[in-house]
C-alpha positions in Angstrom: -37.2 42.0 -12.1 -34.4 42.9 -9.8 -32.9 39.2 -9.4 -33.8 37.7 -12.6 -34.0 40.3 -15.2 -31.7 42.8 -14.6 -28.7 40.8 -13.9 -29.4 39.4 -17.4 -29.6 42.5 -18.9 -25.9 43.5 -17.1 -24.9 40.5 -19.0 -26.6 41.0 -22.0 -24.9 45.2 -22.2 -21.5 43.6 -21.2 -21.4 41.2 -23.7 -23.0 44.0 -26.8 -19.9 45.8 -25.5 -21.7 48.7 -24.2 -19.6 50.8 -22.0 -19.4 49.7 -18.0 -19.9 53.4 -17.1 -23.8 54.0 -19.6 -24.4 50.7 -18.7 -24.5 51.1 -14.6 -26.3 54.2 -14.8 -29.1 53.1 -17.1 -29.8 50.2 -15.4 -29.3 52.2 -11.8 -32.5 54.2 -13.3 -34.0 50.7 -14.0 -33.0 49.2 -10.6 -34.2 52.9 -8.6 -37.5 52.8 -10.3 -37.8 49.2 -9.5 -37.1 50.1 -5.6 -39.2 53.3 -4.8 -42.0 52.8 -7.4 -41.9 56.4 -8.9 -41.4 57.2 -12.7 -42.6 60.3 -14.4 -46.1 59.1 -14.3 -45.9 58.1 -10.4 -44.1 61.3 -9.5 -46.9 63.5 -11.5 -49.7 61.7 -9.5 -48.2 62.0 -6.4 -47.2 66.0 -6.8 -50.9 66.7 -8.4 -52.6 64.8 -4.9 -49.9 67.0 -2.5 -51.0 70.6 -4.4 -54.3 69.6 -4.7 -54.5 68.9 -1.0 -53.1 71.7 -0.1 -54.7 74.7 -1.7 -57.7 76.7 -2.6 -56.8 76.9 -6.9 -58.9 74.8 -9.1 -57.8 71.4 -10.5 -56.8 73.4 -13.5 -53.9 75.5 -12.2 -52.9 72.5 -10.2 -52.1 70.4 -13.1 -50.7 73.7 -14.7 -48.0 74.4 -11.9 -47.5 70.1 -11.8 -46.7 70.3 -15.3 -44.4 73.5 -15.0 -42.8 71.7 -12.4 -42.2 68.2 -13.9 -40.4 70.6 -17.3 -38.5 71.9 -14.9 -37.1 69.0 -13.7 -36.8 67.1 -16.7 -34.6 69.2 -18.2 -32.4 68.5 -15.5 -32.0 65.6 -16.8 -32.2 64.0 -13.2 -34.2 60.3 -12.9 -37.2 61.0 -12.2 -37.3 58.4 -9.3 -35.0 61.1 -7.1 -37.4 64.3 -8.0 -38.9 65.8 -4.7 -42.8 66.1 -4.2 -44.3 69.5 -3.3 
């Protein structure tokens, strides 16, 4: 993915004219993703497993404050490869 694909995909943006600056920092997503392994879906498995660990509440209002928390931060509008895990 990283040495193949991607740089194909660089190419393939460049020459659609897509603009340098959207095109590095979709493909920075792609590339981050690629390196640490966490998307939405990761990051949600991994916060559920650290709360549930961690505290006495039911599975139930662990998923409830894991979802909470993943709104939260998606409306930053932050990758979700860079979000922190409780």
């Amino acid at each position: 993915m990283l040495r193949r694909l991607l740089p194909m995909a660089y190419r393939g943006l460049d020459s659609a004219g897509v603009d340098a600056a959207d095109r590095d920092r979709l493909l920075g997503i792609i590339e981050q993703r690629c390196l640490t392994g966490r998307n939405g879906a990761t990051w949600m498995a991994e916060a559920f497993r650290s709360l549930h660990g961690e505290s006495t509440s039911d599975r139930f209002d662990v998923l409830r404050q894991v979802t909470g928390r993943y709104r939260e931060l998606m409306n930053t509008n932050e990758p979700a490869h860079g979000w922190e895990v409780p």
